[in-house]
C-alpha atoms as an extended CHARMM CRD file, in Angstrom:
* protein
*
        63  EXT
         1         1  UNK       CA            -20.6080000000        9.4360000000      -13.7460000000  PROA      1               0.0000000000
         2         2  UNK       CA            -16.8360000000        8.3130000000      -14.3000000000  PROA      2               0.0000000000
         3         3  UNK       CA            -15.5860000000        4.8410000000      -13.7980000000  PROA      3               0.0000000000
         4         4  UNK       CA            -13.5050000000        4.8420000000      -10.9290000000  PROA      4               0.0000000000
         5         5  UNK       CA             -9.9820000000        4.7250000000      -10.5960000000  PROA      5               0.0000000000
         6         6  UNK       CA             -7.8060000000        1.6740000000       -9.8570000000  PROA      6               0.0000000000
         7         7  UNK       CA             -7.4950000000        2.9580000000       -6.2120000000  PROA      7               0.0000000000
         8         8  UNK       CA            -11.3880000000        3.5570000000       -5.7110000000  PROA      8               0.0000000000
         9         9  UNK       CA            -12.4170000000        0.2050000000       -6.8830000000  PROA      9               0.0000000000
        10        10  UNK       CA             -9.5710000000       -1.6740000000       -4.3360000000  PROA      10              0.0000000000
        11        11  UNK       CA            -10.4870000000        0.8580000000       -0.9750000000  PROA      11              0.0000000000
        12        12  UNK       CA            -14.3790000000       -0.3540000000       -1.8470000000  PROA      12              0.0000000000
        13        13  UNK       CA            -13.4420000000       -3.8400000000       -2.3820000000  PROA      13              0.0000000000
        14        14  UNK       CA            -11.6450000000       -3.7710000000        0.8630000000  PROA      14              0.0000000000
        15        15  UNK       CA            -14.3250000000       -2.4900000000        2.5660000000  PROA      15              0.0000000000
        16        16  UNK       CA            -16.8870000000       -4.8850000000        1.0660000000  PROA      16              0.0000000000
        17        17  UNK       CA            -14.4330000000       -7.4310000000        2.0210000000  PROA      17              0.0000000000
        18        18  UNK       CA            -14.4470000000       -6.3370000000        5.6280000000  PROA      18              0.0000000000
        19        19  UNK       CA            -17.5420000000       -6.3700000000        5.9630000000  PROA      19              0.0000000000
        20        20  UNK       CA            -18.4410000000       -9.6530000000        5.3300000000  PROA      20              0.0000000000
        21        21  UNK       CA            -15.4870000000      -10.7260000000        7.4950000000  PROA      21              0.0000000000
        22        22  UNK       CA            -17.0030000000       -9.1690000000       10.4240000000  PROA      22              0.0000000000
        23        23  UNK       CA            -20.6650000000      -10.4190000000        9.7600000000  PROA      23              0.0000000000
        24        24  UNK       CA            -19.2180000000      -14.0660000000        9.4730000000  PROA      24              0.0000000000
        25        25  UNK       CA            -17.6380000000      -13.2840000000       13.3300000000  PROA      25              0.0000000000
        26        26  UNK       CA            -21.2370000000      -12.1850000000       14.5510000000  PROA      26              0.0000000000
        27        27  UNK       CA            -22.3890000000      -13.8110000000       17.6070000000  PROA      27              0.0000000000
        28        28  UNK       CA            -25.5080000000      -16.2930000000       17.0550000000  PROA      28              0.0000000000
        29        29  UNK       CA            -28.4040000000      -16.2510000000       19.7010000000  PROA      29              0.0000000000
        30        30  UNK       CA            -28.2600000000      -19.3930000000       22.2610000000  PROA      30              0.0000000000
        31        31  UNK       CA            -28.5810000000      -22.7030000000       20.4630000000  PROA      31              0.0000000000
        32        32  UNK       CA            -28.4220000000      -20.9830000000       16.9330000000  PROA      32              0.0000000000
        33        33  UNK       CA            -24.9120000000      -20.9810000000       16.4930000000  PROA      33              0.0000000000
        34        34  UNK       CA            -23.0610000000      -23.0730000000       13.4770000000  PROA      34              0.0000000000
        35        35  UNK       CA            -22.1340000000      -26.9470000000       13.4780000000  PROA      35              0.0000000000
        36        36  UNK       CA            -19.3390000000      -28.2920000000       12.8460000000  PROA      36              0.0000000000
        37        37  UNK       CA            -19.3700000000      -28.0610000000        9.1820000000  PROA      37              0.0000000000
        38        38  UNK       CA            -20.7250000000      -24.5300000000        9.1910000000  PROA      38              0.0000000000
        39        39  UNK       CA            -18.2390000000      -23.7790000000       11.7370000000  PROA      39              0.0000000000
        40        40  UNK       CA            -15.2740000000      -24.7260000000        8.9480000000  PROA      40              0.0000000000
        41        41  UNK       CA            -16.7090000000      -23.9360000000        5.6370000000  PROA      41              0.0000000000
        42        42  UNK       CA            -16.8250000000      -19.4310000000        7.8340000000  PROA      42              0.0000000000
        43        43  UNK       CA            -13.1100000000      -20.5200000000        8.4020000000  PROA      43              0.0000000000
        44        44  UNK       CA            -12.8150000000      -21.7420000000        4.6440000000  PROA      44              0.0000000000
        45        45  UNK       CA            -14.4090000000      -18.0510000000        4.1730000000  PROA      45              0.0000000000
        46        46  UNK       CA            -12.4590000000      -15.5930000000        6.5390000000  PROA      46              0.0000000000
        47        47  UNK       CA             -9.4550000000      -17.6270000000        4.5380000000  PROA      47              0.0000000000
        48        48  UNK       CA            -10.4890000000      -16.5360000000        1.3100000000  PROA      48              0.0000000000
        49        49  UNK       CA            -11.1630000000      -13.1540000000        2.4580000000  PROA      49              0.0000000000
        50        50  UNK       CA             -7.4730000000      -12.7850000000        3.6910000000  PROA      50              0.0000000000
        51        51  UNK       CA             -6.3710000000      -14.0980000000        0.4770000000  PROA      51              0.0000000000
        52        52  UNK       CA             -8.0820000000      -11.6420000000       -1.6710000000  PROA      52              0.0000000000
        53        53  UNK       CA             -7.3100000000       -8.8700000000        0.6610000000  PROA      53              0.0000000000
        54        54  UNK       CA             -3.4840000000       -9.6250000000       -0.0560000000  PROA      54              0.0000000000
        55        55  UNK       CA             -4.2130000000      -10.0110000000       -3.7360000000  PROA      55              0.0000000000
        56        56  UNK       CA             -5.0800000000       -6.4740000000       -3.8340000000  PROA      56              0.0000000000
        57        57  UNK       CA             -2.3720000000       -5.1820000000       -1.6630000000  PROA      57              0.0000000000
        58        58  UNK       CA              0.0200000000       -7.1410000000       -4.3000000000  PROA      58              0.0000000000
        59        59  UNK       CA             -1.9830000000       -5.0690000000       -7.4060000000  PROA      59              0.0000000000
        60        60  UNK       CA             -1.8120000000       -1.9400000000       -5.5130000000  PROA      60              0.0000000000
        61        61  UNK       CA              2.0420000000       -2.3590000000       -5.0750000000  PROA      61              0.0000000000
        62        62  UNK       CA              3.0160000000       -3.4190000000       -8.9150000000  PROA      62              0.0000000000
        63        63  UNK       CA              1.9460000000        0.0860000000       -9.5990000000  PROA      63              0.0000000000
């Protein structure tokens, strides 16, 4: 199996990233949803996510 490419690893990494941006938008059954604190450190999250999303865009376009 070859390694793949520069381009490969970023789309999947995107994708994983997506991912996990929509399950920390998911909706939370009455009374389950997050406090206050949990409520900021998925904000703290979706931030980070962003940030590494433009990260690779920046990679992809010193090519």
């Amino acid at each position: 199996m070859a390694l793949p490419s520069f381009e490969e690893m970023r789309h999947r990494a995107y994708r994983l990233l997506e991912q996990a941006e929509d399950e920390l938008r998911s909706d939370w059954a009455p009374g389950t949803g997050p406090n206050e604190k949990q409520t900021e450190a998925a904000s703290q999250a979706r931030e980070h996510i962003h940030q590494a999303q433009a990260a690779l865009d920046r990679a992809r376009d010193r090519r």
